[in-house]
C-alpha positions as CSV (number, residue, x, y, z in Angstrom):
1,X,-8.0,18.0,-31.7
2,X,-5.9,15.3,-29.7
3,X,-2.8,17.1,-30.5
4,X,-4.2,19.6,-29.0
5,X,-5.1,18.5,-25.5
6,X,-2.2,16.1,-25.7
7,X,-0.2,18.2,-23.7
8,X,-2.3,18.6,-21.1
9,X,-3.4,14.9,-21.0
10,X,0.4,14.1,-20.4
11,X,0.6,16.4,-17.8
12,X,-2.6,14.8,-16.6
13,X,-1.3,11.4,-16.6
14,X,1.6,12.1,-15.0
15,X,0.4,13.7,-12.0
16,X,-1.6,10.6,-11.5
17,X,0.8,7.9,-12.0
18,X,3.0,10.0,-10.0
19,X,0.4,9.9,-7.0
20,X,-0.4,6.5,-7.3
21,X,3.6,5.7,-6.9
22,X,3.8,7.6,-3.8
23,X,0.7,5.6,-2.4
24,X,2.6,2.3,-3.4
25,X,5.8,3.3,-2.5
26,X,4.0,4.3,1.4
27,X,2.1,1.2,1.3
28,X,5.5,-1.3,0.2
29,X,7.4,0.7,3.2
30,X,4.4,0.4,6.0
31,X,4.0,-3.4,5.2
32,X,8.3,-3.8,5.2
33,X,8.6,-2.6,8.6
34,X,5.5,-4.6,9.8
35,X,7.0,-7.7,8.6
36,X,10.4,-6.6,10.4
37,X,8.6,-5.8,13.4
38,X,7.1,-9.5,12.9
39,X,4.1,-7.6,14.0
40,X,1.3,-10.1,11.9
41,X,3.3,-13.0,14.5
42,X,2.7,-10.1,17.8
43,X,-0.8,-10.2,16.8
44,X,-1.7,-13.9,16.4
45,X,-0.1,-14.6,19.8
46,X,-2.0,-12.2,21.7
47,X,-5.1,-13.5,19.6
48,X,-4.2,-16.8,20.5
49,X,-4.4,-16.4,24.5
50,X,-8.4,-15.6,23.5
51,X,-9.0,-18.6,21.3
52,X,-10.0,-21.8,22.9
53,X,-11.4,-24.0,19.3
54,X,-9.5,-25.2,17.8
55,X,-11.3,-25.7,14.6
């Protein structure tokens, strides 16, 4: 009966890829402006005042 429920599998299947896109696609943005923002660099600095090892 796959030719049955084929239909609804592709429906299925879609929806999901769909939703996983729109995760990815949120995900790809958020780290984008991050980087722009050269917030990883913000971070380490202010880590940096904290740290007195230097390994």
């Amino acid at each position: 009966h796959l030719m049955k429920d084929l239909p609804r599998l592709m429906r299925e299947s879609m929806v999901l890829v769909g939703s996983i896109l729109i995760i990815l696609g949120t995900a790809m943005g958020f780290t984008s402006y991050l980087i722009d923002e050269q917030v990883p660099m913000k971070i380490l600095a202010f880590m940096r005042q904290y740290i007195d090892n230097q390994l």
